[in-house]
Each structure stands twice: as structure tokens, then as C-alpha cells.
C-alpha positions in Angstrom: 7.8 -16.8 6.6 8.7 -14.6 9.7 10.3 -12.5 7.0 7.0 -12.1 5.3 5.3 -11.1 8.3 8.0 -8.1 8.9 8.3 -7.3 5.4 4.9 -8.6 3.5 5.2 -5.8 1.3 8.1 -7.5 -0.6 7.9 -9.4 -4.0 11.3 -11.1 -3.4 10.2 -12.7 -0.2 6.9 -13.6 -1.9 8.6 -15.4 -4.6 11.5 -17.0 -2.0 8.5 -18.3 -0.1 6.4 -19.6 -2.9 9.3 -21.3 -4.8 9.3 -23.7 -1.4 6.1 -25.1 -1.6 4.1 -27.3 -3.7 1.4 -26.4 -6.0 -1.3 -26.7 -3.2 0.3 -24.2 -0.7 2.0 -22.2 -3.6 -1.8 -21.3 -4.5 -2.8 -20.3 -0.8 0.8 -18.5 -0.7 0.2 -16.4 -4.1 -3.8 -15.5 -2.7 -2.3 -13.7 -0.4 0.4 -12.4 -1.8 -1.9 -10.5 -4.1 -3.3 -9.2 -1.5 -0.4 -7.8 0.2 1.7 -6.9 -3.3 -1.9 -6.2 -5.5 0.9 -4.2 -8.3 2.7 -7.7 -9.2 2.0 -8.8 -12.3 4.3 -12.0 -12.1 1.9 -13.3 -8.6 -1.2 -12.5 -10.7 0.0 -14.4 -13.4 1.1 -17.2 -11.5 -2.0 -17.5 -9.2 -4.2 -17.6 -12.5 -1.9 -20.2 -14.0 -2.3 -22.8 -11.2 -5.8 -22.3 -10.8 -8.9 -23.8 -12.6 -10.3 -22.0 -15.7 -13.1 -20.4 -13.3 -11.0 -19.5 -10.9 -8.3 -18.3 -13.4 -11.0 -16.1 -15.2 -12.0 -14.1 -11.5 -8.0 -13.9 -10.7 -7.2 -12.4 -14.2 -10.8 -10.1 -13.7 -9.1 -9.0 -10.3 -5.7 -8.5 -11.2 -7.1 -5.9 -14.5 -8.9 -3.5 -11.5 -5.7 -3.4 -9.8 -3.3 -3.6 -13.2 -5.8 -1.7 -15.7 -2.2 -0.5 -18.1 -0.5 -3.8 -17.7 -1.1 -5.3 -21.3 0.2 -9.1 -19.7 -2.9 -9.1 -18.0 -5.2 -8.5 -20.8 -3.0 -10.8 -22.6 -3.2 -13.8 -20.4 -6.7 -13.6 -20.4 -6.9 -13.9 -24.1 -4.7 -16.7 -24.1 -6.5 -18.8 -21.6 -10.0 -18.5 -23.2 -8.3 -19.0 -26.4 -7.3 -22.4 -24.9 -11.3 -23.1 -24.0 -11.5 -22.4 -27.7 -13.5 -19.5 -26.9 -12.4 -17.6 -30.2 -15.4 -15.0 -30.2 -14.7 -14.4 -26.1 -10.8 -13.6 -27.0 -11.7 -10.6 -29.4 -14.0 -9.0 -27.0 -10.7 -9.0 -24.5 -8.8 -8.0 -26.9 -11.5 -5.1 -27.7 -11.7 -4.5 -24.6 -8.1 -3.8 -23.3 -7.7 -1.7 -26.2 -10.4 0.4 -24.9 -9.0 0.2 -21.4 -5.3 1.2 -22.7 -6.9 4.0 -24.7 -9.1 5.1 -21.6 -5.6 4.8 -19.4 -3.4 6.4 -21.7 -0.9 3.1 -22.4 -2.3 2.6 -26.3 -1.2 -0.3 -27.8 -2.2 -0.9 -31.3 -4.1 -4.0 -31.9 -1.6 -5.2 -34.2 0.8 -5.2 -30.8 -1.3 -8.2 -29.3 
């Protein structure tokens, strides 16, 4: 951790330090490491899948303002409201990064997803 506090800019140390905790502090660990690294796609993603579906929905919402081109993102939301069985939700994502892609120039056809 004294690493992290010379360096808390790097991903490496992030994941070093994460990988030695349990789920609990892994969670804590990753919040901040969002914070402090806001262009990792692999924290984001890993934060959202150890939290609740709530919380998981506001991490992924976060992590598309930082990562608006980073079609993991869009697709990880998808994927967990498709596991709440919220079919009609996962096409309006889906619309929706499209749009965002388009609007960011990083198209992906629809086809892609």
C-alpha cells in the first residue's frame, strides 16, 4: 500500500493490491482505485461485478461518463440487466451506446454487440 500512496496513479499496483484482499476490502480497494485510475476499464468492471445490482447499475453509469468509447462498458451493462431479465432495458443500452459510439466517433454496428 505505501506503493500506492507514491504511485496511486498506477493500474499494476492497483491490481497487486486488490488481488490480496478479500471481496469486502477488494470492493473498498477498487472504489478508490476508480477514483485515482478513472480510464480502467478492468477496475470498473471488477467493482461493478462485486457489487449489488443497484450499486452495479451506478458503477457501470459512472464508469460510461469517464469511458463514453469503451464498448465493454456498454456491454456489461447489457449483460447484467439481461440477468434481471430486464430484456426491454438491454435494448435501450444497446440503443443507446450505439448512439453514444456514433456521437464519439468509435461506431460499432449493432450487429457487433
Amino acid at each position: 500500500r505505501k506503493a500506492l500512496e507514491a504511485n496511486p496513479n498506477s493500474v499494476t499496483l492497483w491490481k497487486a493490491a486488490i488481488d490480496l484482499e478479500d471481496a469486502d476490502d477488494a470492493k473498498i480497494l477498487l472504489s478508490v482505485a476508480v477514483e485515482k485510475v478513472p480510464h480502467s476499464v478492468e477496475m470498473w468492471l471488477a467493482l461493478a461485478r462485486l457489487e449489488t445490482y443497484e450499486n452495479a447499475r451506478k458503477v457501470l453509469n459512472q464508469a460510461r461518463k469517464h469511458l463514453p468509447t469503451e464498448r465493454a462498458v456498454w456491454i456489461a451493462a447489457a449483460k447484467l440487466e439481461e440477468s434481471q431479465n430486464h430484456g426491454d432495458v438491454v435494448d435501450r443500452i444497446v440503443d443507446k451506446a450505439v448512439r453514444s459510439l456514433d456521437k464519439h466517433d468509435a461506431v460499432v454496428m449493432r450487429a457487433q454487440w
